[in-house]
C-alpha positions in Angstrom: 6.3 5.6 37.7 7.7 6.9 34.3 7.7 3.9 31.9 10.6 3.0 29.0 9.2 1.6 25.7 9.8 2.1 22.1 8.1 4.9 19.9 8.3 5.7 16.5 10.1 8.4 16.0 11.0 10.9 13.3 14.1 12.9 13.4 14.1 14.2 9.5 11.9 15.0 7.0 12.2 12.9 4.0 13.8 10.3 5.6 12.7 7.2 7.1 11.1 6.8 10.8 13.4 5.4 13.6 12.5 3.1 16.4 13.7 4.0 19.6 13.7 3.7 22.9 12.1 6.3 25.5 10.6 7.7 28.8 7.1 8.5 29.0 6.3 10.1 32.0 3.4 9.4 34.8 0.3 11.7 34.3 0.0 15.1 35.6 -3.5 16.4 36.4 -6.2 16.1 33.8 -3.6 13.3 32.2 -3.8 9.4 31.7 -1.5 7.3 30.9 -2.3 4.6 28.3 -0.6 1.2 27.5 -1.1 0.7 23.8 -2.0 -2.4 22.3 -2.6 -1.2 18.5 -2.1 2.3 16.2 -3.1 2.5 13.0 -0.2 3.6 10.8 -2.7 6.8 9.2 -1.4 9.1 6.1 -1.4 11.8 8.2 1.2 10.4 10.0 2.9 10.3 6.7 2.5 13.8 6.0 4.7 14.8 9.1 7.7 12.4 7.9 7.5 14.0 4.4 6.8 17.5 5.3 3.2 17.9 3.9 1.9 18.8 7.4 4.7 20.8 8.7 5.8 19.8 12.6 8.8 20.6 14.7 10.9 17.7 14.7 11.5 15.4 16.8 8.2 14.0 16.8 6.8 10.8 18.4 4.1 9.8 15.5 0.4 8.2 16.3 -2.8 9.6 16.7 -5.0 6.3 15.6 -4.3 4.3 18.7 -6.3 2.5 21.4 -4.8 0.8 24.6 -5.7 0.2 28.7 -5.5 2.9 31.0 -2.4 1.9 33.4 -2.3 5.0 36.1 -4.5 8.3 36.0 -3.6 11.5 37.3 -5.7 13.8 39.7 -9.0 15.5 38.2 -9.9 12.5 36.1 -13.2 11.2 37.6 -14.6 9.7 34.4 -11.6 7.1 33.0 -10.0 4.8 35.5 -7.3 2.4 35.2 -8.3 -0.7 33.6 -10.6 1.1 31.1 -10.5 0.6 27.4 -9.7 3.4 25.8 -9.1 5.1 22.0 -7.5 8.4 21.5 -9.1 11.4 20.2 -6.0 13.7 18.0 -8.7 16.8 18.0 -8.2 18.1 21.5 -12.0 18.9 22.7 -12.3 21.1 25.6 -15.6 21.2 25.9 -16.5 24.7 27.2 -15.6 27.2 23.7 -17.9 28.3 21.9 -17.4 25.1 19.3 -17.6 22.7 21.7 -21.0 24.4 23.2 -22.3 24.7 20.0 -22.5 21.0 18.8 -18.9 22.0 16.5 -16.3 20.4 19.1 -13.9 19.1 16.1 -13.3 22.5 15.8 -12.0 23.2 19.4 -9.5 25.9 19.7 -7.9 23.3 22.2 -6.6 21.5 19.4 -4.4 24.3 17.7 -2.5 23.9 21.1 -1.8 20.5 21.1 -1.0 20.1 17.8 2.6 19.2 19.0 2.3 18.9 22.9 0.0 18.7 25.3 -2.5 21.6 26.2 -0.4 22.7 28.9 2.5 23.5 25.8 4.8 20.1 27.8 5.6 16.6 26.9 5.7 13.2 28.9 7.8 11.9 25.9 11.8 12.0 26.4 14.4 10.3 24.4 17.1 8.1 26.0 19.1 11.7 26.0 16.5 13.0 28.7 15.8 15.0 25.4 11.7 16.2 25.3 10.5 14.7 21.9 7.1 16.3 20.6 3.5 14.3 20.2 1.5 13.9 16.5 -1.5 15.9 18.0 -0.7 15.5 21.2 -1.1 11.9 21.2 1.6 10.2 20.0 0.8 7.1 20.7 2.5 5.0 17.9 4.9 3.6 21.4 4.1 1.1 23.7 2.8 4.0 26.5 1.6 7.2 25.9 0.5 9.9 28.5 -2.6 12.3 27.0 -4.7 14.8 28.3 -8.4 13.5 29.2 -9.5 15.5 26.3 -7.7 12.9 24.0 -8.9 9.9 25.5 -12.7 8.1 24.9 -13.8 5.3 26.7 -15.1 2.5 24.5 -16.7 -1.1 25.1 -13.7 -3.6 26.8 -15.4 -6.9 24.5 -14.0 -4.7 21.1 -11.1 -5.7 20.0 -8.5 -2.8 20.3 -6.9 -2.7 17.0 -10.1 -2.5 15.5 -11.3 -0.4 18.2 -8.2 1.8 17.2 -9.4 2.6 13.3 -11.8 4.0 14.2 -10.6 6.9 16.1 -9.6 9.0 12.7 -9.8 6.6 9.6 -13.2 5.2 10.4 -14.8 8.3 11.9 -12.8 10.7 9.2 -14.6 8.6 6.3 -17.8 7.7 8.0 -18.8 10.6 9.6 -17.6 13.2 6.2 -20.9 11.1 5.1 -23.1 10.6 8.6 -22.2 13.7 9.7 -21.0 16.8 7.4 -22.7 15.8 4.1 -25.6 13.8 5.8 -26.5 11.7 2.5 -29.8 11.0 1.8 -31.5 7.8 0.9 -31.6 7.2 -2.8 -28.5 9.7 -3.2 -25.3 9.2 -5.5 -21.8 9.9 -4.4 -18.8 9.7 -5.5 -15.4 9.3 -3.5 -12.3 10.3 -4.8 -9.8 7.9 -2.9 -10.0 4.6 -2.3 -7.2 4.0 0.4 -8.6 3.8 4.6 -10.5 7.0 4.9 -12.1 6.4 0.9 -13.4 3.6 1.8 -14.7 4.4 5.1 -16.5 7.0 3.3 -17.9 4.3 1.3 -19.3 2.8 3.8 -21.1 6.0 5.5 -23.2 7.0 2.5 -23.5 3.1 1.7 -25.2 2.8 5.6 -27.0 5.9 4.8 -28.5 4.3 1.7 -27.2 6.1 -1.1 -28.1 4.3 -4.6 -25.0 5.0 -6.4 -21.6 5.2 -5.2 -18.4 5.8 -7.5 -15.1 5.2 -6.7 -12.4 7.1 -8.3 -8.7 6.1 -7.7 -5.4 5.3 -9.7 -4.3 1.7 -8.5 -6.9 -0.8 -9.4 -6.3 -3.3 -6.5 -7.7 -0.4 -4.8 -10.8 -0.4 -6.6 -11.6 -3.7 -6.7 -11.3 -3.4 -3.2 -13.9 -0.6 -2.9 -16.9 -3.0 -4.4 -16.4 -5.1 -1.0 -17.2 -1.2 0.9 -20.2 -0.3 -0.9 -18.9 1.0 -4.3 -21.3 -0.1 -7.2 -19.1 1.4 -9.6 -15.5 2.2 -9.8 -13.7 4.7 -12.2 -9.8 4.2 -13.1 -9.2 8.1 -13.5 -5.8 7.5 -15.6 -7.5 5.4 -17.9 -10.1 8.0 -18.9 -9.5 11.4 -21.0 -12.0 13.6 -19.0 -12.6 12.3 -15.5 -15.4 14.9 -15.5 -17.2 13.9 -18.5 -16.8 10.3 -17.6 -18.3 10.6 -14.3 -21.3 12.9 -15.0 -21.8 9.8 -17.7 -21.6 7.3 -15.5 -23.9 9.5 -12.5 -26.5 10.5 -15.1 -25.4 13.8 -15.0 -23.5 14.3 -12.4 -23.5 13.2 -8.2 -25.3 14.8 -5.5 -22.4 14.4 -3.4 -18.3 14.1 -4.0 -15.9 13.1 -1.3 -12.4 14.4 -1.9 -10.3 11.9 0.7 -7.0 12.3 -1.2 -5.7 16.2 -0.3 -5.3 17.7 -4.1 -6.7 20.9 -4.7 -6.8 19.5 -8.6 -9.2 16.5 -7.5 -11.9 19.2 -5.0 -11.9 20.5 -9.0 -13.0 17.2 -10.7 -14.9 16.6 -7.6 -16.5 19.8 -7.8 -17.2 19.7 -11.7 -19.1 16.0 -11.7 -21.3 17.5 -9.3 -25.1 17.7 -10.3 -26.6 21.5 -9.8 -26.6 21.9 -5.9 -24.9 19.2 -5.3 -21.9 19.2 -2.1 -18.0 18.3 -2.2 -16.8 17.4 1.2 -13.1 18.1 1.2 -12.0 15.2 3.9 -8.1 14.9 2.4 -5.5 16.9 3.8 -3.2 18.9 1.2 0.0 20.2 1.6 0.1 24.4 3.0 0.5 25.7 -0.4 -2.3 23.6 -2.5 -4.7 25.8 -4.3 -8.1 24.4 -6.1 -9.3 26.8 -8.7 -12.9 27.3 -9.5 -14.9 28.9 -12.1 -16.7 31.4 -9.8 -19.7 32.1 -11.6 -20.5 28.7 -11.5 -21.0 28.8 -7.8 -23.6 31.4 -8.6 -25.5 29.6 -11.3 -25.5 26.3 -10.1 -26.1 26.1 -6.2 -23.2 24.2 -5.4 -21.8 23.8 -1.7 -17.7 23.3 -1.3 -17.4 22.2 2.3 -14.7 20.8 4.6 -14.8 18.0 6.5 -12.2 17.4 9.6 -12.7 14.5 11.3 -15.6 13.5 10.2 -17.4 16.5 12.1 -16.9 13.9 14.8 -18.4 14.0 18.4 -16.3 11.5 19.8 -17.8 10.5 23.3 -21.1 9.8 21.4 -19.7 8.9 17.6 -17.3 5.8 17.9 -19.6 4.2 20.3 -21.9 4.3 17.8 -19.2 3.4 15.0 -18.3 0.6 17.1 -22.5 -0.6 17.5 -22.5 -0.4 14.1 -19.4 -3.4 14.0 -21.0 -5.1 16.2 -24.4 -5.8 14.7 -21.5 -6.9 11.2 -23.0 -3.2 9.6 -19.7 -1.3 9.8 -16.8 -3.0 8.1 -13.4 -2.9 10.4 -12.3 -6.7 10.4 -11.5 -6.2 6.4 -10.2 -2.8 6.7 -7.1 -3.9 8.5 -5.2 -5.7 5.4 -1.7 -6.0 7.5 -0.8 -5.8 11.2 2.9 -5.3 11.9 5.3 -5.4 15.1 6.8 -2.2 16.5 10.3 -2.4 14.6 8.2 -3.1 11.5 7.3 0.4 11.7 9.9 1.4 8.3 8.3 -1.6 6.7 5.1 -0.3 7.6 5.2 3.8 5.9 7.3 2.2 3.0 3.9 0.3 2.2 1.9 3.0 3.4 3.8 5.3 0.9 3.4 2.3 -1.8 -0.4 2.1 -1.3 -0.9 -1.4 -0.5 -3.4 -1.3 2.2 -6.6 -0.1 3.0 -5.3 0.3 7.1 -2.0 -1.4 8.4 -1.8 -1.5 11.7 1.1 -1.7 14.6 0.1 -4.1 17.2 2.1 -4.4 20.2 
């Protein structure tokens, strides 16, 4: 039975989201249905209200969400009603070449739900009958969502499900850029470049790997005192400093083995680049608008061993990675109690990207 609910909608770039009331429809094959308890209100989700990430409009936002299964449709053997559930926005098929390979973030699947399901449809219409387009074929900022089986992990029912929900891109964007793409070593110093939800997740990762030293680097220092409670041991104010290069290869000894960029500036995968130590890495986990450029000296790349790397999603494995992110909670190691500094109610969703856009949280999140 199709379900009516409100969604987060947006209608126009530039202009603020809407909540409205629509029809999500039951499963088709391959498909669940969901009923959402929480969604993390993500700065990718941002991006597609202000035009950074480019989508065909009107779109039904949410990727960050977790929620009970309420129906199933045929061909899904592994997910049953009643199951706990997060979402997954890279669409994994399993069966390409980057899925068989160990590379499944990388799944050609994804590129075709970027804006619908697989199968190029919606389950989303407005109150018009009108289809409405999913954020990465989730869209799952509403109170019931329909996704392909692809998009949907089972996870542990005793975790709660807004914490359970941040970590299905924040968490395992930050996190596993460190566990998984970089794989800091013991002993290592790092520096991230960001100090908002996916920053500080970051944090974390090379702070659970054991890295010695990690520096954050950010503009707003609420942000950074926040960062000490995430595993910074230092923090850098770059506005308050001349030469954020210079003062960070001071403050590293000569310069980091790794650098996280988490903030989608082709003018900060520079700095990052340039406090680097000789073969040192920059993981490039932010996501910039289409026509950013970062601009390297290219015989430096020759002289001094240095890898420039991207990072999507954290190089994340779902199925195996957020129950492990979600062990790591568990046994108080991984930090997702503190990284939710607001929750808000659906029609709180303005509220919520004004204070997104304002920086003042490390995650808000909608809980319905």
């Amino acid at each position: 039975m199709a379900q009516k609910c409100k969604a987060v909608v947006v209608r126009e770039v530039g202009k603020p989201v809407s909540v409205e009331e629509i029809t999500v429809d039951t499963p088709h094959a391959d498909e669940v249905t969901i009923k959402i308890a929480a969604c993390g209100v993500c700065h990718s989700d941002l991006s597609a209200t202000n035009g950074t990430i480019p989508f065909p409009l009107p779109l039904v936002l949410g990727h960050e969400g977790a929620g009970v299964v309420s129906a199933v449709g045929s061909g899904v053997t592994d997910i049953a009603v009643g199951d706990h559930v997060v979402s997954s926005f890279v669409s994994m098929c399993g069966k390409c070449r980057y899925c068989i390979t160990g590379r499944p973030y990388l799944c050609d699947q994804s590129a075709k739900a970027a804006f619908t399901l697989p199968d190029g449809t919606v389950r989303t219409h407005d109150k018009d009958g009108k289809p409405l387009n999913v954020f990465t074929g989730c869209g799952v900022m509403a109170e019931y969502a329909t996704l392909h089986k692809d998009s949907v992990v089972k996870v542990e029912a005793g975790i709660p499900l807004d914490r359970a929900a941040i970590v299905s891109c924040g968490v395992m964007t930050g996190v596993g850029a460190a566990f998984n793409t970089a794989k800091v070593e013991p002993g290592s110093i790092c520096i991230v470049f960001g100090a908002g939800g996916v920053g500080l997740s970051a944090m974390q990762g090379c702070a659970l790997a054991g890295a010695a030293q990690i520096v954050a680097v950010d503009i707003a220092d609420n942000k950074l005192e926040m960062a000490r409670q995430f595993g910074a041991t230092h923090v850098l104010n770059s506005k308050s400093v001349e030469n954020p290069v210079k003062a960070l290869r001071e403050l590293t000894g000569g310069g980091a083995d790794y650098a996280f960029e988490c903030v989608g500036y082709g003018d900060i995968v520079s700095t990052a680049y340039g406090a680097l130590r000789k073969g040192g890495m920059v993981v490039v986990v932010g996501v910039a608008p289409v026509k950013d450029m970062t601009s390297l000296r290219t015989l430096s790349i020759y002289a001094e061993g240095k890898t420039l790397t991207g990072s999507r999603y954290g190089s994340a494995r779902p199925k195996e990675d957020f129950p492990r992110l979600l062990s790591l909670y568990k046994s108080k190691r991984l930090k997702l109690d503190e990284l939710i500094t607001h929750r808000y109610k659906i029609d709180e969703a303005p509220q919520a990207f004004a204070d997104l856009t304002a920086g003042k949280n490390a995650r808000g999140v909608i809980v319905f």
